[in-house]
C-alpha positions as CSV (number, residue, x, y, z in Angstrom):
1,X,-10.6,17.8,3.4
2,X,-14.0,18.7,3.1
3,X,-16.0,22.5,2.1
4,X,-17.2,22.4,5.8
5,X,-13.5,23.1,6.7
6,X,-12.6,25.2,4.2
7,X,-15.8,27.5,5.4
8,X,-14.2,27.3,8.8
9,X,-10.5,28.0,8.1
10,X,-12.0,31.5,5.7
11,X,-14.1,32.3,9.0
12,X,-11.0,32.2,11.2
13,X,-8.8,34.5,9.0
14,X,-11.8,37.0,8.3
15,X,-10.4,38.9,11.1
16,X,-7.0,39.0,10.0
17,X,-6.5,41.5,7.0
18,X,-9.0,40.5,3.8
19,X,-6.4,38.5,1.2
20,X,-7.2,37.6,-1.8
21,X,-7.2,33.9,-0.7
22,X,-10.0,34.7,1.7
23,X,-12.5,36.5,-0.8
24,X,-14.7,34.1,-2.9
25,X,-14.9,34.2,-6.6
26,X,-17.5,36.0,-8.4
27,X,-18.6,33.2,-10.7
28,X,-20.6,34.4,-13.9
29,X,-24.3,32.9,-13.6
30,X,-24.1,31.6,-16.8
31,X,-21.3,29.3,-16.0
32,X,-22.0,27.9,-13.3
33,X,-25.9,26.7,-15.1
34,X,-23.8,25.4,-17.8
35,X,-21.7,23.4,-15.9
36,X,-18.5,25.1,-17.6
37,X,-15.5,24.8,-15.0
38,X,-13.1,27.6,-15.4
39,X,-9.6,24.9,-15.2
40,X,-9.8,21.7,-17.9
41,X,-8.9,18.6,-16.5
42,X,-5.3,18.2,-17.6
43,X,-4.5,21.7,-15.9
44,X,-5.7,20.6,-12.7
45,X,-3.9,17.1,-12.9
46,X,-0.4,19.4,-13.2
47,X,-1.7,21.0,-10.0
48,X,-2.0,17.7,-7.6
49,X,1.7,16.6,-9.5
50,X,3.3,19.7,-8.6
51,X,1.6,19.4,-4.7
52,X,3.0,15.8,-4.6
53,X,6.5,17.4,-6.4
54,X,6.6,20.3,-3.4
55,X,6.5,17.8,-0.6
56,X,10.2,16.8,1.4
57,X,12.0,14.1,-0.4
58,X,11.6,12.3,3.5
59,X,7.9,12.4,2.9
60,X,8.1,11.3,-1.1
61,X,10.2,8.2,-0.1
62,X,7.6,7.0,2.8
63,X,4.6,7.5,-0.7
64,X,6.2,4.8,-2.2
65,X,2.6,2.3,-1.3
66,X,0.3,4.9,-1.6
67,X,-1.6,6.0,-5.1
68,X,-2.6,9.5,-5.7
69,X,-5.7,9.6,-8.2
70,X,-7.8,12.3,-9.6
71,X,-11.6,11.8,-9.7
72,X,-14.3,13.2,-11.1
73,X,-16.3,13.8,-8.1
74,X,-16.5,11.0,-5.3
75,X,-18.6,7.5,-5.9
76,X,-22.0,7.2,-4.2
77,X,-20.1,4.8,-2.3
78,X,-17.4,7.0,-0.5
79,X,-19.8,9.6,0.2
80,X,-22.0,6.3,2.4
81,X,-18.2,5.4,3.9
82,X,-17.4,8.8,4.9
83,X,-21.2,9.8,5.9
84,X,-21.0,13.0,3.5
85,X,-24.3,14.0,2.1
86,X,-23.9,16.9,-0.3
87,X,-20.5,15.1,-3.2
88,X,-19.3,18.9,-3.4
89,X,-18.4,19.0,-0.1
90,X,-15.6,16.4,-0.2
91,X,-12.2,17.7,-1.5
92,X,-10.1,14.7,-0.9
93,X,-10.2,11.2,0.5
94,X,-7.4,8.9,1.9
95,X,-7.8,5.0,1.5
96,X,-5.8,3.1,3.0
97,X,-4.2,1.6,6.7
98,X,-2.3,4.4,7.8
99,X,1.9,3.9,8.8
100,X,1.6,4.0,12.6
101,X,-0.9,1.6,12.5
102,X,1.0,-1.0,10.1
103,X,2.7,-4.2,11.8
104,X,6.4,-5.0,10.8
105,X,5.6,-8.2,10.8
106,X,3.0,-8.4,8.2
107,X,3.2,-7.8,4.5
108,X,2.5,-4.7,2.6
109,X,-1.2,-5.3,0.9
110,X,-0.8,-6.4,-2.5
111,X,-3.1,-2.9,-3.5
112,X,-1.2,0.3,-2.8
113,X,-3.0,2.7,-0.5
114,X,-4.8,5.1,-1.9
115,X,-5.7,8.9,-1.9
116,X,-8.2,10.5,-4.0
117,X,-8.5,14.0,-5.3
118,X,-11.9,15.3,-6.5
119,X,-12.1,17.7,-9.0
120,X,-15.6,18.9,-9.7
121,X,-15.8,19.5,-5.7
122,X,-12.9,21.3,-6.1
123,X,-13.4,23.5,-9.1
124,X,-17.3,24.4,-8.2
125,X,-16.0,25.8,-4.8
126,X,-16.0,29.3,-6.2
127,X,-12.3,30.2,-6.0
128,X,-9.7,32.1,-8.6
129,X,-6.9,29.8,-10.6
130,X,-4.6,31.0,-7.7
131,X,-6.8,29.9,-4.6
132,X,-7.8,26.7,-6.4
133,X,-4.3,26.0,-6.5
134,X,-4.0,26.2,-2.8
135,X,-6.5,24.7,-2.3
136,X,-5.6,21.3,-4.2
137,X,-2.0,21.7,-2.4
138,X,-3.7,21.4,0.6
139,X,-5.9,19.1,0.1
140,X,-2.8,16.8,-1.2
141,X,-1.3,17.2,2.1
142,X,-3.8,16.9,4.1
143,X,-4.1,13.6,2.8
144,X,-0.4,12.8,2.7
145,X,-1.1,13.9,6.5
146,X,-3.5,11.1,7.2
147,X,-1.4,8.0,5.9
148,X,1.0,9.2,8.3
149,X,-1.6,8.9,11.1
150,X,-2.6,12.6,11.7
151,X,-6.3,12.8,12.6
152,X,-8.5,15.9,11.1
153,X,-8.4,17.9,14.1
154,X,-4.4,17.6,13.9
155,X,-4.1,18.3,10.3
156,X,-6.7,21.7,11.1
157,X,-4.4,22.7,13.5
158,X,-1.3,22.9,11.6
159,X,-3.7,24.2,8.3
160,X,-4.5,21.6,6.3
């Protein structure tokens, strides 16, 4: 998931009644010069493990290949993969060959799949504690989402 489409999902529900979801933070000047991010590490961590924890047991058994890592912000080398320009607008990445496309006939790679959560993308997007929450359980699903095949447009559709 990337900032482009979280711009585009808060310009679709600006008509619908102003939530607190849709109303970006007033970040202080100061911290956002000093680099300060308002949740440590280890608090956002619990966040992606309690995404992974709300997903269907169905889905959690199908995970069993498949990584889930927290980054600091992605490599110079996924931002080249994926064509992304600006590192703070890329939320989440999934690695890996998705299900659909596996054969039954050939092994499981000896390297689990892999998704990747950023967390300076994340935390620099200029939400509250609450949104940024959201936000990262989204972003876990949406990537959940693509090792089961689903292509951007269809994870957008259903709001991930």
């Amino acid at each position: 998931m990337s900032r482009t489409t979280l711009r585009q999902r808060k310009r679709s529900h600006r008509s619908q009644p102003a939530s607190r979801l849709n109303q970006p933070c007033p970040l202080t000047a100061a911290s956002k010069k000093n680099g300060d991010s308002a949740m440590p590490l280890e608090v956002f961590v619990r966040l992606v493990a309690r995404a992974l924890d709300s997903l269907p047991d169905e889905i959690v058994e199908k995970l069993s290949n498949v990584a889930v890592a927290v980054e600091d912000r992605p490599s110079p080398e996924v931002l080249a993969e994926t064509g992304c320009a600006d590192p703070q607008d890329l939320f989440g990445l999934y690695r890996g060959i998705p299900r659909p496309w596996r054969s039954t006939f050939a092994p499981l790679s000896d390297f689990p799949d892999k998704i990747e959560i950023y967390y300076q993308p994340i935390i620099r997007a200029g939400l509250r504690p609450r949104e940024i929450q959201e936000l990262v359980r989204r972003v876990v699903i949406h990537e959940v989402g693509h090792h089961f095949g689903m292509s951007d447009q269809q994870l957008r559709a259903l709001g991930y």
